[in-house]
C-alpha positions as CSV (number, residue, x, y, z in Angstrom):
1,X,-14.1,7.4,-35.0
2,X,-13.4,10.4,-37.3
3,X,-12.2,13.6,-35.4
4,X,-11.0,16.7,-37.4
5,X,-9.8,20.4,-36.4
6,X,-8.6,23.1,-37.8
7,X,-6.3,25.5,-35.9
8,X,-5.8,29.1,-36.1
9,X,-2.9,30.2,-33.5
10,X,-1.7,33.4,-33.4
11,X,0.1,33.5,-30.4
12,X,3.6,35.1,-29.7
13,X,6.9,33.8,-31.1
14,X,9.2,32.7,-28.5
15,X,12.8,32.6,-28.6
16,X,14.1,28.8,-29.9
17,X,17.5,27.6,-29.9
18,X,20.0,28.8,-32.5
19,X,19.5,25.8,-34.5
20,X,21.3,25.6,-38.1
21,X,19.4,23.5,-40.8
22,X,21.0,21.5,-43.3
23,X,19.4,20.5,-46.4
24,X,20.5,16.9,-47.9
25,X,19.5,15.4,-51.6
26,X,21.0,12.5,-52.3
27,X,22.5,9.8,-50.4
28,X,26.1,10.2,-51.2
29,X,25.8,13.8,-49.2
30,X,24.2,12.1,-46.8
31,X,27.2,10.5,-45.5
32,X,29.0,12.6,-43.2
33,X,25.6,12.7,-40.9
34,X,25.2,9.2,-40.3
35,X,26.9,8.3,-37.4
36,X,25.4,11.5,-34.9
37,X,22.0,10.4,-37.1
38,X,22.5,7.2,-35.8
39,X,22.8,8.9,-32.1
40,X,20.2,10.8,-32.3
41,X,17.6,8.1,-33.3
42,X,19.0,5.7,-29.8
43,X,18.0,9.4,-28.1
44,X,14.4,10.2,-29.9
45,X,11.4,11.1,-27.7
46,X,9.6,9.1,-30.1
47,X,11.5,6.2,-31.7
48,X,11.0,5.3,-35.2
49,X,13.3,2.6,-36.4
50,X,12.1,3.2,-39.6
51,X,13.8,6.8,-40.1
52,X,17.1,5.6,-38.4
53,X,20.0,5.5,-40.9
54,X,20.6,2.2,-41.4
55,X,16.8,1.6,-42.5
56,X,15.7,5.0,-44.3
57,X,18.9,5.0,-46.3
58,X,18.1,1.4,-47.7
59,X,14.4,3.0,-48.6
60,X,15.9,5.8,-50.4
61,X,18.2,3.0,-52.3
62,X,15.7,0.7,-53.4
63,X,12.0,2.1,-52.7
64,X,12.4,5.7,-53.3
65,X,12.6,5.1,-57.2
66,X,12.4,8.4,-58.8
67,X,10.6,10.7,-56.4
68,X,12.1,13.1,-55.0
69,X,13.3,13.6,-51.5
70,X,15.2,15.7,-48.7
71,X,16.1,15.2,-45.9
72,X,16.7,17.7,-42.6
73,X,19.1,17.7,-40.2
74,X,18.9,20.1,-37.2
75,X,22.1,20.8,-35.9
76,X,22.6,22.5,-32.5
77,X,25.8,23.4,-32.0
78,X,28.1,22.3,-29.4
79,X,31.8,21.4,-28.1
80,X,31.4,17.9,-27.8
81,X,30.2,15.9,-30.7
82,X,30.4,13.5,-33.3
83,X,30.1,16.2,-36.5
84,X,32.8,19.1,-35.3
85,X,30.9,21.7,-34.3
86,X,27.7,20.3,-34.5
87,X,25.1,17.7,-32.6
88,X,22.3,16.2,-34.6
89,X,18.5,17.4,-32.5
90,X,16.2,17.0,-35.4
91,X,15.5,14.8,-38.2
92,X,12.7,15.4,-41.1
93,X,12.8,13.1,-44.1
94,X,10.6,15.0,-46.8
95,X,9.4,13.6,-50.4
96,X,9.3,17.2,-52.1
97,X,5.6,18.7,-53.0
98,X,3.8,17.2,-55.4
99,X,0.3,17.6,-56.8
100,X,-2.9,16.6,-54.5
101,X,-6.4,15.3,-55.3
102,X,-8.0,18.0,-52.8
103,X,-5.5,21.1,-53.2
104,X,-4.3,23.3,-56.5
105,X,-1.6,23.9,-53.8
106,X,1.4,21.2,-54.2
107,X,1.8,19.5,-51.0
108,X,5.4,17.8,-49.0
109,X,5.1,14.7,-47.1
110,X,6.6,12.7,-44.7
111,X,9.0,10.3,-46.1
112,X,6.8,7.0,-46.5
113,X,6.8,3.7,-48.5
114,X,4.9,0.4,-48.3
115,X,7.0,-1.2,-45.6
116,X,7.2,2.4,-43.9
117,X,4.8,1.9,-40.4
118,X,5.9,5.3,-38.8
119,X,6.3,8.9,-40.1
120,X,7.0,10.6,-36.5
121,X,10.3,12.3,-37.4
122,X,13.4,12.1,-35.0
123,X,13.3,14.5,-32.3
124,X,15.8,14.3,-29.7
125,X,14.4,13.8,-26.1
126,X,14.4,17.3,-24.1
127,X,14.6,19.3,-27.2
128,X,11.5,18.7,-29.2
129,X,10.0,22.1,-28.4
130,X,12.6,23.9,-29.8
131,X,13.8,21.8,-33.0
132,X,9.8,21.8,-34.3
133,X,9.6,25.5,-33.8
134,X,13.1,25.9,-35.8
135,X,11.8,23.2,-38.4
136,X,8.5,25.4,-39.0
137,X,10.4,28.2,-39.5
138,X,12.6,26.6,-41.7
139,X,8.8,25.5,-44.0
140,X,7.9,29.6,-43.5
141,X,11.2,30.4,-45.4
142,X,10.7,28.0,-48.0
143,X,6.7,28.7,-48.1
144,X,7.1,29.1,-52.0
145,X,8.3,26.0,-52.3
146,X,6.7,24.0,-49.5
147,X,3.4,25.8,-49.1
148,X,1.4,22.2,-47.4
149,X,2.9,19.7,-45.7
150,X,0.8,16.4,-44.9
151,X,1.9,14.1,-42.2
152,X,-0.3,11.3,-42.9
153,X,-1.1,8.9,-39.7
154,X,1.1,11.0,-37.4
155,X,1.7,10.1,-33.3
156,X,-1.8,11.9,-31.7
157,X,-0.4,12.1,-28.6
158,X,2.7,12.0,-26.6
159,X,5.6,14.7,-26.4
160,X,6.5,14.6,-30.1
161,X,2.8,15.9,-31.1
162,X,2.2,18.2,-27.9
163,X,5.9,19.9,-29.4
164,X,4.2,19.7,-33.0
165,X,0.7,21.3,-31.8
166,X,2.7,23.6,-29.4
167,X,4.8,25.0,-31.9
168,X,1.9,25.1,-34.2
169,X,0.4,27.6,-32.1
170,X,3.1,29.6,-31.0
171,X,4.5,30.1,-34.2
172,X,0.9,31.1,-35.3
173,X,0.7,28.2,-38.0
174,X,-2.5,27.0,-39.5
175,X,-3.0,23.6,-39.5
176,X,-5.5,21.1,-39.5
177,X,-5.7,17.7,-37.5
178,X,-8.0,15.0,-38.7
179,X,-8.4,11.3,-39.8
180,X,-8.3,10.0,-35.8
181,X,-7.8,6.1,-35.4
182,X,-5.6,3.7,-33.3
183,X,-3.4,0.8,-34.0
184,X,-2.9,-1.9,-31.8
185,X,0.0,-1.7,-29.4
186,X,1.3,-4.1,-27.0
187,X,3.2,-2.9,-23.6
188,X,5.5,-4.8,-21.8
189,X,5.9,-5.4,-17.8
190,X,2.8,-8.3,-17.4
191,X,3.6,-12.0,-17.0
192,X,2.7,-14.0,-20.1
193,X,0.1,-15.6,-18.4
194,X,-1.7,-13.1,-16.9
195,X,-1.8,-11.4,-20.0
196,X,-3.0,-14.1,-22.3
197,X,-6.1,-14.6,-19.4
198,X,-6.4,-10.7,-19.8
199,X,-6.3,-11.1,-23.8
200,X,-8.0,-14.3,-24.5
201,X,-11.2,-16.7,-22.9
202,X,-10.0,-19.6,-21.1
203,X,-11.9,-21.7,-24.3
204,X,-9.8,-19.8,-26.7
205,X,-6.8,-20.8,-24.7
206,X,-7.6,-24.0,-24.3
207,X,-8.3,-24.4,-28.1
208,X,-4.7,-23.0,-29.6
209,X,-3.3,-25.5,-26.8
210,X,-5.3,-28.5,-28.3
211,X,-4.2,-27.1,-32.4
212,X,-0.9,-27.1,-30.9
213,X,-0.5,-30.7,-29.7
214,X,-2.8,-31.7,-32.8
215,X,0.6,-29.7,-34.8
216,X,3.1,-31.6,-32.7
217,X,1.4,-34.9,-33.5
218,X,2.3,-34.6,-37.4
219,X,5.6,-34.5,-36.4
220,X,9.1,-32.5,-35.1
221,X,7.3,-29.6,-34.4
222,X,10.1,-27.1,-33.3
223,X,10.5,-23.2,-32.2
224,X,13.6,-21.4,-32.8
225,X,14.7,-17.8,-32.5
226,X,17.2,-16.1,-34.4
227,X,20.7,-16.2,-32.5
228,X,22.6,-12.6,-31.9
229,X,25.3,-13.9,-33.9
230,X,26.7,-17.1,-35.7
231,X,23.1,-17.3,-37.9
232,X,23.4,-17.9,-41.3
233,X,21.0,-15.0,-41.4
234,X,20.5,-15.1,-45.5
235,X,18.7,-18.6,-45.5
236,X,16.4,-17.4,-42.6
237,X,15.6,-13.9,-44.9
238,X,15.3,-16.4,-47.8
239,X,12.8,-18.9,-45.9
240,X,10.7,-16.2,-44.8
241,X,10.2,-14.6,-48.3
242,X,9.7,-18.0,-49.4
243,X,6.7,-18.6,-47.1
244,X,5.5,-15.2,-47.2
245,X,5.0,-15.7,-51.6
246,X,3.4,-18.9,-51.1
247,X,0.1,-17.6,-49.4
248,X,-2.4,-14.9,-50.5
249,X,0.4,-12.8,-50.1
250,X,2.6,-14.1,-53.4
251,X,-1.2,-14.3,-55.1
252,X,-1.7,-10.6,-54.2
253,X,1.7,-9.7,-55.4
254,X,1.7,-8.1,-52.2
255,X,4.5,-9.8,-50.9
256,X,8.3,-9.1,-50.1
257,X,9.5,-11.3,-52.6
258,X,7.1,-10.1,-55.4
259,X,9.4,-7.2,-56.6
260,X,13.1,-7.4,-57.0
261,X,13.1,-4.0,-55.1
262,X,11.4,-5.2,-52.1
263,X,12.7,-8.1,-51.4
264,X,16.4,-6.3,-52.2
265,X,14.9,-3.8,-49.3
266,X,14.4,-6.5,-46.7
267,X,17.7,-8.2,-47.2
268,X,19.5,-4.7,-46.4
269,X,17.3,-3.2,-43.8
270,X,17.4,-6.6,-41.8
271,X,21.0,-7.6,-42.4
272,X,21.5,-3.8,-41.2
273,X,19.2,-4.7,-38.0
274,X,21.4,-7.9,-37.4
275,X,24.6,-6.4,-37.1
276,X,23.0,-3.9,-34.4
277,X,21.4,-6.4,-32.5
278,X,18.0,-5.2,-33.8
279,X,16.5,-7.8,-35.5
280,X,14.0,-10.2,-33.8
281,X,12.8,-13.2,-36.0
282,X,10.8,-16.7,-34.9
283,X,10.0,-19.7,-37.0
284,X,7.6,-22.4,-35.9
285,X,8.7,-25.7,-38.5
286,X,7.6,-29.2,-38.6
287,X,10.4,-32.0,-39.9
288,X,12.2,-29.0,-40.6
289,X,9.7,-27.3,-42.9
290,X,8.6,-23.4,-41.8
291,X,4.8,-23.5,-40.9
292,X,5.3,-19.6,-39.7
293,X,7.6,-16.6,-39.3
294,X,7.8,-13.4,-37.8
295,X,10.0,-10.7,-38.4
296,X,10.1,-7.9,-36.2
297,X,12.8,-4.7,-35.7
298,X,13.8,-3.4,-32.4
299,X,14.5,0.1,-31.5
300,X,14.6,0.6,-27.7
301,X,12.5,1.1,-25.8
302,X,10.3,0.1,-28.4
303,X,9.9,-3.0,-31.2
304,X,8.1,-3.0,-34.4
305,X,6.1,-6.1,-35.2
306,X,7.5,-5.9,-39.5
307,X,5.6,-9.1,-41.0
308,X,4.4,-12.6,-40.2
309,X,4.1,-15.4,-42.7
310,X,2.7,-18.7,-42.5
311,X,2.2,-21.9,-44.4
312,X,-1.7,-21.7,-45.5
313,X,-2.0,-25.8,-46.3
314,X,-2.1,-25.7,-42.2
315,X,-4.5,-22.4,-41.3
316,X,-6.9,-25.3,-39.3
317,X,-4.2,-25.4,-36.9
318,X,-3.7,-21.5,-36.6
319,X,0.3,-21.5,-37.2
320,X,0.2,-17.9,-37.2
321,X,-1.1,-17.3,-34.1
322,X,0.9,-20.2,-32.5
323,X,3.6,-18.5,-32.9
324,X,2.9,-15.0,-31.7
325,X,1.4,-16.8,-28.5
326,X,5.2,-18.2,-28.4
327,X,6.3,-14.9,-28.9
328,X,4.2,-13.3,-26.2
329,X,5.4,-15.9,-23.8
330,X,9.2,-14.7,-24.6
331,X,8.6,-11.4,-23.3
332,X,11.3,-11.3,-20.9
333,X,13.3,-11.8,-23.7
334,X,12.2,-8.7,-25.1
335,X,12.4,-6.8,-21.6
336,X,16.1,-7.7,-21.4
337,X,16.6,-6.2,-25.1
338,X,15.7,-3.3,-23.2
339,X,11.9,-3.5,-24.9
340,X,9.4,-1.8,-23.5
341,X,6.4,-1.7,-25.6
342,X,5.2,-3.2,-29.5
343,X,4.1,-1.4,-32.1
344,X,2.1,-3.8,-34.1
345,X,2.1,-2.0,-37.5
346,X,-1.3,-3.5,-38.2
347,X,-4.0,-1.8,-40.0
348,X,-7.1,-0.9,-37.5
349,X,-9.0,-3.8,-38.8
350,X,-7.2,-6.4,-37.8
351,X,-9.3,-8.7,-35.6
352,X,-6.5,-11.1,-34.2
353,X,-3.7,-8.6,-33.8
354,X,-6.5,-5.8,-32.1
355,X,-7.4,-8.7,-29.5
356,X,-3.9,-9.9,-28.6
357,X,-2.5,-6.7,-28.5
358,X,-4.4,-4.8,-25.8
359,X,-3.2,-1.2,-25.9
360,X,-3.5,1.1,-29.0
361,X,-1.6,3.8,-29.8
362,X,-3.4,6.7,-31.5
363,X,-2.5,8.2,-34.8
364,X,-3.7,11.0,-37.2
365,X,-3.2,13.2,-40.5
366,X,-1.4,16.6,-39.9
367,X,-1.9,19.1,-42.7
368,X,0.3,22.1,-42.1
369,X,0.6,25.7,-43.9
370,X,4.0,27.0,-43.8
371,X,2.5,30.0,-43.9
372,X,1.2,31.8,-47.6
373,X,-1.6,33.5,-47.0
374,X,-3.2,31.0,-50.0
375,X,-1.9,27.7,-48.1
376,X,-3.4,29.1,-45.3
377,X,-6.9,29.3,-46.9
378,X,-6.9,26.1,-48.3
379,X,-5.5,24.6,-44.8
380,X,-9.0,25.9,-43.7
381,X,-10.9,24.7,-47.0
382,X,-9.3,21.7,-46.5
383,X,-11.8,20.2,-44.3
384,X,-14.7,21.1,-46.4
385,X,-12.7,19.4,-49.4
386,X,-12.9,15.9,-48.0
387,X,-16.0,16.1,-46.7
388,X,-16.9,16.8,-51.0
389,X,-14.8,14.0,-51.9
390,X,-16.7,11.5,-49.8
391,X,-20.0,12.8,-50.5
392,X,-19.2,12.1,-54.4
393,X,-17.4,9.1,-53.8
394,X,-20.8,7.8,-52.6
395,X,-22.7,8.8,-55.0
């Protein structure tokens, strides 16, 4: 289902925290933030593992190719922390404006790429209010520069957008809110069992059981996690991108190990999830060969389900989903991680993953005038512009 509004608010300004706003271009003067970036994302009302240091940083370095970005810190001073002087609140990765389709107006974005599955920028809890008010303000200053900003498949509800929307209107921003959908999500707390009887018929249960003892008949079939530490963790980053370019995946060129760049992004975001304890991978093998792996990030309370591979000479026996039935059943696993719910990362036509994940989490597009009296007409054309777009596209 499709949903769009446009807002006009024009309320009165309330007072915001003195927050100071510093502007970072490249990664070498991104340095000196890491560590209270790296505190701030453990404290986010809205986690994104994504646009924590250790994972955005590796983006810039190998995804970001020329485009250019900047990044905003929102610093709220204080006695006691990490940067003297300062505490991190706020956290906006931008790529800077660029030409759209639908606008003659250039438009910012959320920092995004092809492995990116979240664009909810890092607010800390307690203080969103206040840091998305100071960040608009920020866009209003700079309105010649940054006239539109999209934030394409945004968090639709929770306490990061009710601070977005809220400071939307009391700032008296246009803005438009469209493109409604939800992506499967998977919360925590049930016992495997009584999940899987909530998620799947007793036949379909019955049916993986009998591919799975059909599987174990071939051979060793075996199950392993990857260990917290001791792992030779570069042969398990080098099976998976093995099996993952074997299937329609490699065909596609779709995979991780189809560009030099992507694959060198997976080997640094996940060896910098390792050494955190934030990195979650299965693999389901027979005699030692991988029928399936899954690679998944964790960033308590929540985890992000990255990719799954598996060996296509065996899709009769359903390896894939084997496996994430193995992993449902190691939820307490999870729990003790300190997970609380999954983000599956899955586009919204995904039939398996939108039946064994049973929650969804709802997402839209933010379009957001920083207030020019031209970016807010075309905010409000902006609607109207789609609509045309679709109407030609079909003709």
């Amino acid at each position: 289902m499709i949903i769009e509004r446009t807002y006009d608010a024009s309320s009165a300004v309330p007072q915001c925290a003195d927050y100071h706003i510093e502007v970072v271009r490249s990664l070498a003067d991104a340095e000196p933030y890491i560590e209270a970036w790296e505190a701030l994302a453990k404290a986010a009302v809205e986690p994104n593992m994504f646009y924590s240091p250790w994972a955005l940083l590796s983006a810039l370095e190998h995804l970001a190719g020329n485009k250019r970005f900047v990044l905003l810190f929102i610093l709220r001073p204080t006695e006691r922390t990490m940067r003297p002087g300062f505490v991190i609140d706020g956290f906006f990765p931008l790529f800077e404006p660029g030409a759209c389709a639908l606008l003659p107006l250039s438009v910012a974005r959320m920092f995004r790429h092809r492995y990116c599955f979240s664009v909810a920028p890092l607010l800390r809890s307690g203080h969103e209010s206040g840091v998305m008010r100071s960040f608009l303000r920020w866009l209003h200053r700079h309105r010649e520069s940054y006239p539109l900003l999209r934030m394409r498949d945004a968090p639709a509800d929770g306490p990061l957008a009710d601070a977005l929307r809220g400071a939307l209107r009391e700032e008296g921003r246009r803005f438009h809110e469209g493109a409604h959908w939800q992506r499967a999500l998977m919360r925590l707390g049930d016992d495997a069992e009584r999940y899987l009887e909530r998620a799947l018929s007793s036949k379909e249960r019955r049916e993986y059981r009998r591919q799975r003892n059909r599987l174990a008949e071939l051979g060793d079939l075996r199950i392993r996690a990857l260990q917290p530490s001791g792992e030779d963790l570069a042969a398990w980053l080098a099976a998976f991108v093995k099996l993952e370019l074997k299937g329609w995946k490699g065909e596609s060129q779709s995979a991780l190990g189809s560009r030099p760049e992507s694959r060198r992004y997976f080997e640094a975001v996940a060896s910098a999830a390792y050494a955190r304890g934030q990195l979650m991978m299965l693999e389901m093998s027979l005699d030692g060969r991988p029928l399936a792996m899954l690679c998944d990030f964790l960033a308590p309370p929540a985890a992000f389900a990255f990719k799954i591979a598996f060996d296509e000479d065996y899709a009769k026996y359903s390896p894939g989903v084997l496996l994430i039935l193995e992993y449902i059943h190691r939820r307490n696993e999870l729990e003790e991680r300190g997970i609380e719910w999954m983000d599956s990362c899955s586009n919204p036509d995904n039939v398996l993953i939108n039946r064994l994940w049973l929650e969804r989490k709802p997402l839209c597009t933010f379009m957001l005038s920083s207030g020019s009296p031209l970016a807010d007409l075309w905010v409000s054309l902006y609607p109207y512009a789609k609509r045309l777009k679709d109407w030609l596209k079909r003709r």
